[in-house]
N, C-alpha and C positions, 0 to 999 in steps of 0.2 A: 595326837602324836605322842606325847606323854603316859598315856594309856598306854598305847598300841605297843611301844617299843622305848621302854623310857632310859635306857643304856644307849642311845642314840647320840650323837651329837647335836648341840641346841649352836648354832649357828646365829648372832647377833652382831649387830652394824652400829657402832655408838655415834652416834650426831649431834654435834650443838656449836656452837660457836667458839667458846674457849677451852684449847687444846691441855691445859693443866685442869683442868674440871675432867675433859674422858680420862686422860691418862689417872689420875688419883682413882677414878671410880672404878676403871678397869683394874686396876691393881687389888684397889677393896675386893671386888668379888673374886678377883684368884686366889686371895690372898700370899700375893707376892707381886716384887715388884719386876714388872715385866715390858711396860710400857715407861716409854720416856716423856718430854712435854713437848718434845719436836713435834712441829704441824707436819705429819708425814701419815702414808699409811702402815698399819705394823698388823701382824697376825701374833694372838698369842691363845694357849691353849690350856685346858687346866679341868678340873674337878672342884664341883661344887655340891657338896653334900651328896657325892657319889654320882653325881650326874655332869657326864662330860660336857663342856663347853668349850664353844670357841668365838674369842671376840675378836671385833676387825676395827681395829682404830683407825677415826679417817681423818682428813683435815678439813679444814670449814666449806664444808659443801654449801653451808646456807649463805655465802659468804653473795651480796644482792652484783658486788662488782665484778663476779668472775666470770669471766663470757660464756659464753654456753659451748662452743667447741671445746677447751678447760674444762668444763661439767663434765661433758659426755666420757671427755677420757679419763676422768678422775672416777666417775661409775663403771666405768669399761675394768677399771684398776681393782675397785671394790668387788667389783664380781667375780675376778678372778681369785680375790684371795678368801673367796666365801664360794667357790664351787664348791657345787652346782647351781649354787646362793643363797642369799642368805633366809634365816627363817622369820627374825624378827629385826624391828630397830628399838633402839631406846634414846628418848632426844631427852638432853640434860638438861638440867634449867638454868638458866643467867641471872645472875643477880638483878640486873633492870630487866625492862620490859620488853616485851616479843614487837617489833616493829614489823608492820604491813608486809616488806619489802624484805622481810626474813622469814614471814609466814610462806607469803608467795615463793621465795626461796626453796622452804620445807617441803609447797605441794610442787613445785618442779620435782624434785630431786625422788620423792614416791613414786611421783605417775611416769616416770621413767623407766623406775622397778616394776612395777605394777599397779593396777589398779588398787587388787587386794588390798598392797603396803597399806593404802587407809587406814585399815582394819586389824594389820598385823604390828603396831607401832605402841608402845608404853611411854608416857611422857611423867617426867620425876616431878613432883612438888612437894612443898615444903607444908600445906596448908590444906583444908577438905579444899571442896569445888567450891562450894559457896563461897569462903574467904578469899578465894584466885583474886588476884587483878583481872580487870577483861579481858585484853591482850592473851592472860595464859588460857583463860576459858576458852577463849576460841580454837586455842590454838588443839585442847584439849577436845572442844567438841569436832574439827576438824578430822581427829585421831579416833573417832567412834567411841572417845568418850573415855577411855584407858590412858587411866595414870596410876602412879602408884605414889606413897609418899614414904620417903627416905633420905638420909643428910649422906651425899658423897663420900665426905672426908671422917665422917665416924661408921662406918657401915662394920658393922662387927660379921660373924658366920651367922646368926639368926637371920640379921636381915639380908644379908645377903642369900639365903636358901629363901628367903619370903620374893626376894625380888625376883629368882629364877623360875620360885613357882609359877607367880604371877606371867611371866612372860610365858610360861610355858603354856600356861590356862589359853592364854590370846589365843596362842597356836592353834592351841584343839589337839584334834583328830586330823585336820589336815595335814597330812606328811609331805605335801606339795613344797615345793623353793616357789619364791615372789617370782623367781626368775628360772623357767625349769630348764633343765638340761639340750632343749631343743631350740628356746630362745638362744642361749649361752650360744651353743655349737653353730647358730647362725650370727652370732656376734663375733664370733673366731672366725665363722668362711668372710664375714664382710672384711675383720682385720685380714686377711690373706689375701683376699679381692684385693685390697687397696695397697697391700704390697708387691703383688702381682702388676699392679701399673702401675706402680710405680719405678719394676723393675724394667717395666716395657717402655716408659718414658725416658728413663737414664738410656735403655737398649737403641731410641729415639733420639738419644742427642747426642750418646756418640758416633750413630751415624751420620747424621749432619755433621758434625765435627771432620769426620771423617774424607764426607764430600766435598765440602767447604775447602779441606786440605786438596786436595785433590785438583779441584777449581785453581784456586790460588795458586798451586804448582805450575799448572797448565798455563794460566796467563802471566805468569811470570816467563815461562818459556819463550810466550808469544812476542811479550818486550824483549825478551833476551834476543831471536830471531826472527824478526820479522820477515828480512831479506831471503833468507831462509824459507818460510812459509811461502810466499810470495811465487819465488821462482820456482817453488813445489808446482804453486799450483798451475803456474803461466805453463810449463811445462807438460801438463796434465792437460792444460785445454789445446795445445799444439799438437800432441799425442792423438786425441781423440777427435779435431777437424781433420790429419793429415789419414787418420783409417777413413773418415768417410769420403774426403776426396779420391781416396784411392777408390774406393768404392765405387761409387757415383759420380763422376767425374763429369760426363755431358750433363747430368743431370744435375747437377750444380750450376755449370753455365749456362743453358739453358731455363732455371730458374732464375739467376742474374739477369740473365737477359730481359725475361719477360717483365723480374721486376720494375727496370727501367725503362722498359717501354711502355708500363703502364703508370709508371713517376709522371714521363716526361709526358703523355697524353692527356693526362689531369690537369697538368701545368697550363698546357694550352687550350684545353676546355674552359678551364678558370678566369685566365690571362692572355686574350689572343691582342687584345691592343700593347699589353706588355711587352707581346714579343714581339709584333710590326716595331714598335718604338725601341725596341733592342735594335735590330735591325738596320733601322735606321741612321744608329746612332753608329753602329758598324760602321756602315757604308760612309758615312760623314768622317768617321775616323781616319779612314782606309783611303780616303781624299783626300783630307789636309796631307794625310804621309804621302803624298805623291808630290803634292806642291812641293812640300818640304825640299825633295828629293828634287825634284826637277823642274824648278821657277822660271826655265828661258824657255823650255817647250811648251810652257802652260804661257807665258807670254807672246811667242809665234803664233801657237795657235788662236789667241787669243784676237791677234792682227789680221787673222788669215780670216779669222769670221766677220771683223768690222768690215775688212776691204770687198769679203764679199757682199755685205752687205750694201753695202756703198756701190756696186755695183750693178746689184739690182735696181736699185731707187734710180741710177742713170740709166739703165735701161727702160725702167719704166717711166720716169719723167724727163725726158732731155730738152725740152723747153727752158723749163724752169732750170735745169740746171745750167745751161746756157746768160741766161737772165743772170741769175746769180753772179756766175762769172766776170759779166761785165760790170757788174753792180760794186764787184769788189774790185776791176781795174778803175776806174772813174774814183772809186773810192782812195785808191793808192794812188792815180795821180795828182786829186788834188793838195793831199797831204803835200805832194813833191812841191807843186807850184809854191803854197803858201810857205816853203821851208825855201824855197829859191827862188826868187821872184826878178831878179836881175838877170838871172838866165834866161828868165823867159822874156826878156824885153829886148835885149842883147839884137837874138834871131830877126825882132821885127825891122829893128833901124835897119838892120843889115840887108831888108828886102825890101825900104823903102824905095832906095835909088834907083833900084830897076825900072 
């Protein structure tokens, strides 16, 4: 790239954890002060030994507690202030040591960019390789092994054109972004995609809103008038039997009809001792009310049947009833004697003398 077109813009992503280390070093290399020590993103632009640059101050991307939705839009943010993106990164160094859990940090935040990034990254130290702590070594051989060594806060224009060359070297020849313009432009249709539903979801709930009003209106009517409803509708179904009776008129009655004769046919297929004992209980009813009504002709007649009976039995035994007869005169006189016994003695003196 350098080669090819070296009045180019050199596009770089500075990273590291403490936000007064980018900002100081970003200033070194423009020589001016351009960035502040706010944890924010800033674009600033500038010439360096006649070769244009542009750095993209970020906030702590390596930061292990940020959740990864925060990541993604904190990259989304970097990209655009380095379209079509960027060419290289330069991760700073911290005075203690690189921790696991900020390496891991570092290879998130690349393999997001791209693979490449691996390969396109300069990391600053203070000492050759050999003398690194482990921690940077790795973090170094992670990085394909590209570091460069310079003090942030005395970076004079020497080292400063040494540190641009060097990143410019990483580059190459490749004029490619970590992130080319086609990833980018599908990073924009997805942000539009997702405010396109989002628009469609608001557009979603003020229809509900809408409906729900609506609803609510309506049953509020319906407590307001019930009676009202009501006789709508009673009227409505009066309306529409009295067209069909007009209509069909036999043919209604004769429907009735049939219906109940086939009610009352089942009834007695079902229940025929139900209905004897119906029946009967009628007729027993419909008797006492006669009594009720008319006790001296139920007792005539009543006499009229003993005596004829009585008068059968002497006709057919008149012996016997005879017998009888005398059985209960004998039986009444003697009662008479034993109650009067003087009278009956009286008679006899009186027929002695003769």
């Amino acid at each position: 790239m350098a080669t090819s077109d070296p009045l180019s813009e050199l596009r770089i992503v500075l990273l590291g954890r403490s936000g007064e280390e980018k900002s100081k070093v970003g200033n070194a290399i423009l020589r001016r002060e351009v960035f502040s020590v706010k944890h924010q993103f800033e674009r600033a632009q500038g010439l360096v030994n006649g070769r244009p640059v542009a750095l993209i101050n970020t906030p702590d991307l390596l930061d292990p507690l940020l959740p990864v939705k925060e990541l993604f839009n904190q990259i989304e943010r970097c990209v655009t202030l380095s379209a079509p993106g960027p060419h290289a990164f330069l991760l700073l160094q911290q005075k203690r040591r690189f921790t696991n859990m900020e390496i891991k940090g570092l290879e998130t935040v690349l393999y997001c960019f791209s693979d490449a990034a691996f390969s396109k990254i300069v990391v600053q130290a203070d000492k050759l390789y050999g003398n690194l702590p482990t921690s940077h070594k790795n973090v170094v051989d992670m990085c394909s092994g590209n570091y460069h060594i310079f003090n942030g806060s005395s970076l004079d224009d020497k080292e400063a054109a040494e540190l641009i060359s060097k990143i410019d070297h990483v580059v190459g020849n490749d004029e490619k972004c970590f992130l080319s313009r086609m990833i980018f432009q599908e990073t924009e249709l997805a942000k539009r995609k997702e405010e396109k539903e989002w628009e469609q979801r608001e557009d979603q709930i003020l229809e509900t809103e809408k409906s729900s009003q609506k609803t609510k209106s309506f049953e509020q009517k319906e407590t307001l008038f019930p009676e009202i409803e009501e006789s709508l509708e009673e009227k409505e179904l009066k309306k529409e039997h009295k067209q069909k009776e007009s209509q069909f008129p036999e043919i209604e009655e004769s429907l009735e009809e049939k219906e109940l004769k086939k009610e009352h046919e089942q009834k007695e297929s079902q229940f025929p001792e139900i209905e004897e004992s119906l029946e009967e209980k009628e007729l027993k009813k419909e008797h006492m009310q006669k009594e009720t009504q008319f006790p001296e002709i139920e007792e005539s007649l009543e006499e009229k049947e003993l005596k004829k009976e009585h008068k059968q039995k002497e006709s057919q035994f008149p012996e016997i009833e005879e017998s009888l007869e005398e059985k209960e005169l004998k039986k009444e006189h003697m009662q008479k004697e034993t109650q009067f016994p003087e009278i009956e003695e009286s008679p006899k003196k009186k027929e002695h003398p003769k």
